[in-house]
C-alpha positions in Angstrom: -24.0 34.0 -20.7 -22.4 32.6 -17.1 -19.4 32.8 -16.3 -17.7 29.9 -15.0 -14.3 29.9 -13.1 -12.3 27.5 -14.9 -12.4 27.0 -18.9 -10.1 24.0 -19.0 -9.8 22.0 -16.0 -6.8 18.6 -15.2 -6.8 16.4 -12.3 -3.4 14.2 -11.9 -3.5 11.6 -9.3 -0.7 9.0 -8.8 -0.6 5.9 -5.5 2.8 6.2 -3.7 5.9 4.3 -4.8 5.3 2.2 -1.9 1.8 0.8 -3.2 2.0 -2.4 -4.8 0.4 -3.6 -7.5 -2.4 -4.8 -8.8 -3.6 -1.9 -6.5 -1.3 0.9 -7.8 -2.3 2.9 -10.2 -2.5 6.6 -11.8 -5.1 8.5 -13.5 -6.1 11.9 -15.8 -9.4 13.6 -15.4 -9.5 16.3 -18.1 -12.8 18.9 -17.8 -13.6 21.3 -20.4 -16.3 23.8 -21.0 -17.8 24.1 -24.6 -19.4 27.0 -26.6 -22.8 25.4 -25.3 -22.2 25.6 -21.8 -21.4 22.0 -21.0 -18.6 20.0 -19.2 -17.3 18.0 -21.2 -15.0 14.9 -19.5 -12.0 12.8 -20.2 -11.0 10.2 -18.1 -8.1 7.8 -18.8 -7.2 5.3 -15.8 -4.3 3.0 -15.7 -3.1 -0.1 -13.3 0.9 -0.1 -13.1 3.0 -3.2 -12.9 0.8 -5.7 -13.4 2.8 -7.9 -15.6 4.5 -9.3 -13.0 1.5 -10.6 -10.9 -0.7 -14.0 -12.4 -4.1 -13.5 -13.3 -5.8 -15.5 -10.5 -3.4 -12.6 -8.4 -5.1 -10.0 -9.8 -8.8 -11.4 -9.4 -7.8 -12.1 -5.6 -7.8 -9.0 -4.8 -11.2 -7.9 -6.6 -9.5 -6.2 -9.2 -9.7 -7.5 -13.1 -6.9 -7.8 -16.0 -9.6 -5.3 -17.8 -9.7 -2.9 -15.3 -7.4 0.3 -17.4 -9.9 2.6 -18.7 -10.6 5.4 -21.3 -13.9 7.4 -21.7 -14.6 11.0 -23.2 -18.3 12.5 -23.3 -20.4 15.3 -21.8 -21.7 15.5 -17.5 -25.2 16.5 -16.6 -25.2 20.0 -15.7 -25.3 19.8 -11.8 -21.8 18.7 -12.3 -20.3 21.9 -13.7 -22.1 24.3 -11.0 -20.5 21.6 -8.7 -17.1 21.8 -10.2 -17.1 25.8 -10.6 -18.2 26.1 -6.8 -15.0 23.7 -6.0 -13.0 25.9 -8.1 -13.2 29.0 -6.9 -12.7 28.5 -3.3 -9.7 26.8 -4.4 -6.5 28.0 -3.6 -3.1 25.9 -5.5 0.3 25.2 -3.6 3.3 25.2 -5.5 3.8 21.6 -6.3 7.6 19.6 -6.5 7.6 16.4 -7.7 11.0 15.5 -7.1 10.4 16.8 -3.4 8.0 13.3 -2.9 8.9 10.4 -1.1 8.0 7.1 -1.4 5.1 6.8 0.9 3.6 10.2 -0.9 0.9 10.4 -3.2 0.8 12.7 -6.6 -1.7 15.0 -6.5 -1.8 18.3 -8.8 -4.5 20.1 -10.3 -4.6 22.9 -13.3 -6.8 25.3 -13.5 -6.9 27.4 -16.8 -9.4 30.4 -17.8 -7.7 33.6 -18.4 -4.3 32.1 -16.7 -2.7 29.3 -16.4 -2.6 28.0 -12.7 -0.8 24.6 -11.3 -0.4 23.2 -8.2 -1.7 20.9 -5.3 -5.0 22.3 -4.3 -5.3 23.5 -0.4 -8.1 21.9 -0.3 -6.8 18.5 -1.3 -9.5 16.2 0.6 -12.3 17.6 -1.2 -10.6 17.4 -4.3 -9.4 14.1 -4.2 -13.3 13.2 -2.7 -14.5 14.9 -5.7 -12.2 13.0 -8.7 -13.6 9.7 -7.1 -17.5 11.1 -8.3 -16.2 12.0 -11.0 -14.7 8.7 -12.1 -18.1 6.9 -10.8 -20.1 9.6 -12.6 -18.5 8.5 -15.9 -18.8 5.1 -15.2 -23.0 5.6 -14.9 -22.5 7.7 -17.4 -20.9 5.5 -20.2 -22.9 2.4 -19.1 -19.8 0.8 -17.2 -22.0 0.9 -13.9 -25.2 1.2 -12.7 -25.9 3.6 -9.6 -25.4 2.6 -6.1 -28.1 1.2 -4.7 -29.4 -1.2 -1.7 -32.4 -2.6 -0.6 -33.5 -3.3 3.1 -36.2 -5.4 3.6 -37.8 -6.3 7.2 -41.0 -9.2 6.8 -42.5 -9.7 10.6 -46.1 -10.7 11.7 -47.4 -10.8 7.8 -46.2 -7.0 7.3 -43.7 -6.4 4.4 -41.6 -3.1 4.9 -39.2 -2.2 2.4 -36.7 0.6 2.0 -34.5 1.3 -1.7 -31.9 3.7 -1.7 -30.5 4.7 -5.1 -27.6 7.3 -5.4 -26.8 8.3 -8.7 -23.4 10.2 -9.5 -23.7 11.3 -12.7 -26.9 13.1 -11.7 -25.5 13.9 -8.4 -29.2 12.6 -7.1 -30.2 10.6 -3.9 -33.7 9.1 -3.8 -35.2 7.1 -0.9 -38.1 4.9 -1.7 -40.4 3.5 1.0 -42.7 1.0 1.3 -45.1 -0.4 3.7 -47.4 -3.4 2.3 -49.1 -1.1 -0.6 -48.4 2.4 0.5 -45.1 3.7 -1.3 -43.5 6.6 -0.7 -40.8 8.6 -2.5 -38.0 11.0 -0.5 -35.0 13.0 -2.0 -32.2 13.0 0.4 -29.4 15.4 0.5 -26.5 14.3 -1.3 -24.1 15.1 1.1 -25.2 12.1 3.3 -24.3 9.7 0.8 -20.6 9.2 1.1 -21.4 8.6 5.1 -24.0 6.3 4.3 -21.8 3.9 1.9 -19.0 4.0 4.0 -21.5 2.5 6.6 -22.7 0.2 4.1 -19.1 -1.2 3.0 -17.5 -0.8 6.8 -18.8 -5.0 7.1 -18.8 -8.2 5.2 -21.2 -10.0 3.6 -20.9 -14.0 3.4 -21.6 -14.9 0.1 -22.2 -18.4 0.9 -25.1 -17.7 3.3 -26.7 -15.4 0.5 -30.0 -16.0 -0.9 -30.5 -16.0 -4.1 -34.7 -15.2 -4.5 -36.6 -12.4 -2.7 -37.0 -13.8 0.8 -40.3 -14.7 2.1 -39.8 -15.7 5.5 -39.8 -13.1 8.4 -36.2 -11.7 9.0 -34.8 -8.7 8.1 -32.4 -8.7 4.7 -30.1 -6.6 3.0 -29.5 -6.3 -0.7 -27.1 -4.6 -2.4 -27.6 -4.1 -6.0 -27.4 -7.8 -7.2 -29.5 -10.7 -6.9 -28.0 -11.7 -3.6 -30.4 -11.3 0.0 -28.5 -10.8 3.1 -30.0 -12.5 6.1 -28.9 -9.8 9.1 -28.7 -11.8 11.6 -26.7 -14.3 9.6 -24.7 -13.1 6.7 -23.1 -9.8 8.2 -19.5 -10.0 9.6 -17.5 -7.2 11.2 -17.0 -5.8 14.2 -19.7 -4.7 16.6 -19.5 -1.5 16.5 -19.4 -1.2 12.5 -22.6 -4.0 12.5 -24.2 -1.4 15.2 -24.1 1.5 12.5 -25.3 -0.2 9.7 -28.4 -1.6 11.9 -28.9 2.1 12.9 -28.6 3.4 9.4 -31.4 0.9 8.2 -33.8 1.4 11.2 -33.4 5.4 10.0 -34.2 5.0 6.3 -37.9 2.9 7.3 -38.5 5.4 8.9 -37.6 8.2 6.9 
């Protein structure tokens, strides 16, 4: 039988004071291992002080009057080797709540097996890096989401090349798919390089008036991001250069991958 270094396993996470709403909020990720050897998962997530903002408010900001959430189940198993690892590197500070100001978030974690330990991890950027997976692992999970995923698509002199990028957290899995006219290929990438790659991804805008709305046909090269939507490159991304420079270097990479 393994042994794991946690048996029971809370994550408390609160914005500042100083955070408005509808973006403040605070959340519980509770992890647990059973007699079969799986991590199990409760997450409860909840927006604070919203009743004094309007609906339209709310939506403005790309948020929803929907958006408090509950969900209890069972992880794939790459998540509990991933969660042990984390655990016992993990060293906890002793934690004061009455010594945070304003502009400080709430952070603690408890780790029980054959003790009881609480306190703000040392390690407090992978943790906090690592409660975000989990909360989008659930949300695969449960059916709330689908994976992240993006589509680049380059049509010039009658070729068609095509890359698809699909990231799934609750399987902790990145696959790469490539294809060029009627050759297809299939990579798995290291998850690691994931985080980078949708913070290159999100770092611009897209105009959703200049989106097309059927698979383009023309030459160009086009960008889609989950949804029915096209992005013409040359037309639809705003940002700054720098930002537009990365994400035209992360595409060129993944046809070529």
């Amino acid at each position: 039988m393994a042994e794991y270094s946690f048996k029971n396993l809370e994550i408390r996470y609160q914005t500042a004071l100083v955070v408005p709403p509808p973006f403040a909020h605070f959340f519980t990720i509770e992890l647990r291992i059973d007699p079969e050897n799986r991590l199990g998962i409760r997450v409860a997530i909840t927006y604070a002080e919203r009743d004094e903002l309007e609906e339209d408010e709310i939506i403005a900001e790309g948020f929803t009057i929907h958006d408090d959430y509950q969900w209890s189940g069972v992880l794939p198993a790459v998540w509990l080797q991933t969660v042990d690892s984390l655990v016992r590197k993990t060293q906890l500070k002793p934690f004061d709540e009455e010594k945070l100001t304003d502009n400080q978030e709430y952070f603690q974690v408890r780790i029980e097996k054959d003790s009881l330990r609480t306190g703000m991890p040392s390690q407090r950027v992978e943790w906090q890096f690592i409660s975000q997976e989990l909360i989008q692992a659930v949300y695969e999970v449960s059916g709330k989401e689908k994976p992240f995923e993006i589509t680049y698509l380059e049509i010039e002199g009658g070729n068609r090349i095509e890359a698809q990028l699909t990231a799934s957290f609750g399987r902790r899995e990145a696959k790469l798919e490539n294809r060029r006219n009627t050759q297809n290929r299939t990579t798995v990438l290291p998850w690691k390089e994931v985080k980078a790659m949708m913070e290159i991804v999100y770092g611009v805008d897209y105009d959703p008036e200049t989106a097309l709305s059927a698979l383009p046909r023309k030459p160009g090269r086009y960008l889609n991001l989950g949804t029915s939507e096209w992005f013409d490159l040359t037309t639809a991304v705003v940002g700054e250069n720098d930002a537009i420079s990365k994400l035209n270097r992360l595409l060129a990479r993944l046809v070529q991958a």
